[in-house]
Each structure stands twice: as structure tokens, then as C-alpha cells.
N, C-alpha and C positions, 0 to 999 in steps of 0.2 A: 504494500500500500504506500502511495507515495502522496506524503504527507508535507512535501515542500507547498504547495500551493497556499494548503490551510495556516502553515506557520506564514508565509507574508502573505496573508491576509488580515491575519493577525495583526502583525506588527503594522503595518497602514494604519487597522484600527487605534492599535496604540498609542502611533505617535499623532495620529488627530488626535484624539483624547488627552497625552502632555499639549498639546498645543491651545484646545481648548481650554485648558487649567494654568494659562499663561508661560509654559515652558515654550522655551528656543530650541528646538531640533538644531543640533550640531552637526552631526554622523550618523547615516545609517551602515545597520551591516559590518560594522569595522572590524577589520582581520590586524589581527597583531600575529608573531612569532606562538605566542602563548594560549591564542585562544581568539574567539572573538565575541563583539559586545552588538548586541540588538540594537542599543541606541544609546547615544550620546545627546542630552541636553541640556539646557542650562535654565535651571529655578532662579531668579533673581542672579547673586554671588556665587549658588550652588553650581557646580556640575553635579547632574544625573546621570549614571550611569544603569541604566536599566536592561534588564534579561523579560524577555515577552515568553510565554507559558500558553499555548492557544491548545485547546480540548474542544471533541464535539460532545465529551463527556465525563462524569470524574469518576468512572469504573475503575479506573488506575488509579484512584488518588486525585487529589486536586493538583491544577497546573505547579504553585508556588510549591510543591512538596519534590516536583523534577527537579527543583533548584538544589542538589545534593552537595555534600564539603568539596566535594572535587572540581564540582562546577563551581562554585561560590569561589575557590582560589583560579581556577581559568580568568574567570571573570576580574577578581583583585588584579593578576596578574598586567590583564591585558589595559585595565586601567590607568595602572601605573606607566607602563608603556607609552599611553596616548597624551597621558600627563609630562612625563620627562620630554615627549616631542615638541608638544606647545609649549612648552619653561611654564606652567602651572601647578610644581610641584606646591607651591603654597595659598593655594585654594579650598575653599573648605571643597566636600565629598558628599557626594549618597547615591547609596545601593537602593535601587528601588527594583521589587518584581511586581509584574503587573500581569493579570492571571486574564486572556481573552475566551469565553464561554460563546462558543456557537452551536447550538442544539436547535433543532425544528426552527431555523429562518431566524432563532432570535440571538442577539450578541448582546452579551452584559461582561462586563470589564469592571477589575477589581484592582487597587493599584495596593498595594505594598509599600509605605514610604519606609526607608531606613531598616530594610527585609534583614541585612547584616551589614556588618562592618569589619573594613579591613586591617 
């Protein structure tokens, strides 16, 4: 089953949704060495670094529970990366997951502020 479509579908949803909540989309997608990060935005001062989670169902668990310690360091990893590129290493941070639900036509989006920290 090929589940690329459903995931950026997702992540579209997502990042309208930070963008309707006044976040700045920075980077989509972004491949580091270490891993990569769904989306890069910026809250006000804050970079957001967000992992998108999209289910047509939580038979497996809920989206935010796929976020596992191995992924949560992918994720640190490659952030620091994006940060040491831009000289932003002294900017505040936040790990956000943001859980996309599409079941029968309908999408409900669940965001996670400060899911973990690195």
C-alpha cells in the first residue's frame, strides 16, 4: 500500500493549519544527513520544527505515538543541522507533532505544541 500520497496530503493540511495559527512556513520536506523534518516554521521568535503523523485510522495507535525515541532524535538531529546552516544556533526551539485524521471525507488535525524537547 502506498501511503506517500496520504502523508503529503497531510502535511499540505498541516502546514495551512500553522499558517492559519499565524506560523511562517520556512521549509518543506527538508533532508539533512541525519534525517528529515516535515516542516520548518517560525511562531513569532520561535522556530517550529514539526513531524506531520496523517492516519485514515488509529487501529495502530494514534499518529503522535509513531513519533518513537528514534524518530524524536532523527528529528533533534536534523534540526540542529538546519540551525548550525542558518547561524540560528541561539534561537529559542519547539518540537511540535501534529496528528492529521482523515476517515470517511472528514480531516481533523490535532497539533502537539512542545511534543518533546531536545
Amino acid at each position: 500500500m502506498n501511503t506517500k500520497p496520504l502523508g503529503n496530503a497531510g502535511e499540505d493540511r498541516a502546514a495551512d493549519y500553522l499558517e492559519s495559527h499565524g506560523c511562517k512556513i520556512l521549509e518543506r520536506q527538508y533532508r539533512t544527513p541525519a534525517g528529515e523534518i516535515d516542516i520548518i516554521a517560525r511562531d513569532g521568535r520561535t522556530m517550529v520544527f514539526v513531524e506531520v503523523k496523517t492516519r485514515r485510522s488509529t487501529r495502530y495507535g494514534t499518529p503522535a505515538q509513531a513519533v518513537d525515541f528514534r524518530k524524536r532524535q532523527k528529528i533533534i538531529r536534523s534540526a540542529e543541522w538546519y540551525l548550525t546552516r542558518q547561524d540560528l544556533c541561539d534561537i529559542p526551539c519547539r518540537f511540535d507533532v501534529i496528528e492529521v485524521y482523515s476517515m470517511h471525507g472528514d480531516v481533523h488535525i490535532r497539533q502537539f505544541k512542545g511534543a518533546f524537547e531536545a
